[in-house]
C-alpha positions in Angstrom: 14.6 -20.4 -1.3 17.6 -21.0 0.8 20.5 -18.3 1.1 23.5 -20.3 -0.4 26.7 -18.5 -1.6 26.9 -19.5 -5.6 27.5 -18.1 -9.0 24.2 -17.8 -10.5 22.9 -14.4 -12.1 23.7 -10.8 -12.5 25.4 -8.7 -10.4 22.0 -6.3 -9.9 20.2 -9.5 -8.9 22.2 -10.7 -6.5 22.4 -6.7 -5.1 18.8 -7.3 -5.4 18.4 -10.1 -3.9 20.8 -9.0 -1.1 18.4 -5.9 -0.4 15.3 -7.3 -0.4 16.8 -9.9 2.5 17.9 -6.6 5.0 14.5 -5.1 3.8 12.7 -8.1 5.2 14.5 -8.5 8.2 13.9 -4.3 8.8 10.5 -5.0 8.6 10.8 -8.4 10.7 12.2 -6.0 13.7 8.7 -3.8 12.6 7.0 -6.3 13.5 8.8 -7.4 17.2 9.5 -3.4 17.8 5.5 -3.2 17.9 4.9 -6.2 20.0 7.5 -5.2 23.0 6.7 -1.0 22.2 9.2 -0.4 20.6 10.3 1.5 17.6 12.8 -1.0 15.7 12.7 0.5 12.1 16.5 0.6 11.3 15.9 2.7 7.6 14.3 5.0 10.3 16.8 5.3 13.0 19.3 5.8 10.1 17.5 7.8 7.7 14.7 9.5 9.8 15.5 12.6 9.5 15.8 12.6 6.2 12.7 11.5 4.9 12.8 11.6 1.3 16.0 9.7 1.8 14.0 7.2 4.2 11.3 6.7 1.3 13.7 6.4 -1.4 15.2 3.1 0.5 11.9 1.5 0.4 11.2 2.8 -3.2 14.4 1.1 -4.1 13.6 -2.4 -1.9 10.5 -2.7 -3.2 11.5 -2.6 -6.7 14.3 -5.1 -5.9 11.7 -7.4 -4.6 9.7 -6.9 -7.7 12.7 -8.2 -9.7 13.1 -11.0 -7.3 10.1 -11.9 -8.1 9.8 -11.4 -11.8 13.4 -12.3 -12.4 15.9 -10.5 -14.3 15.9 -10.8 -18.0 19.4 -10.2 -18.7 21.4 -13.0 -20.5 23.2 -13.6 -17.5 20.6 -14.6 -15.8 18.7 -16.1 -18.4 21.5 -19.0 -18.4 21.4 -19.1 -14.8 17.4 -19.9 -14.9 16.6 -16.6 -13.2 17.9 -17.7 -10.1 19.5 -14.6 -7.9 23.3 -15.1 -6.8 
């Protein structure tokens, strides 16, 4: 899937699609924060000390990246062939 700026979908997918793309590169820095020891979880650093508020974000990006990969069903989208954006 390539990130191209179109007209295709729903305005909740392409939110979706949008969140599950800074969830993944969040997780990305994860992954490099623990191989240099360091702590680079942004929702963290931003939400830490509020945790409920830290879980809710990845509540919320894990259900857009559920829809990403089921696709929407809305009509919108359904004319755009479930593609996102």
């Amino acid at each position: 899937m390539t990130v191209t700026m179109r007209e295709k979908g729903c305005t909740l997918s392409t939110i979706g699609f949008y969140i599950v793309l800074v969830g993944a590169v969040n997780w990305g820095l994860v992954g490099l924060g623990g191989f240099f020891g360091g702590d680079w979880n942004v929702v963290h650093m931003i939400f830490g000390s509020w945790a409920w508020l830290e879980l809710a974000v990845y509540v919320v990006v894990g259900i857009s990246g559920l829809m990403l990969v089921f696709g929407c069903k809305c009509d919108k989208c359904k004319v755009a062939g479930g593609q996102p954006m």
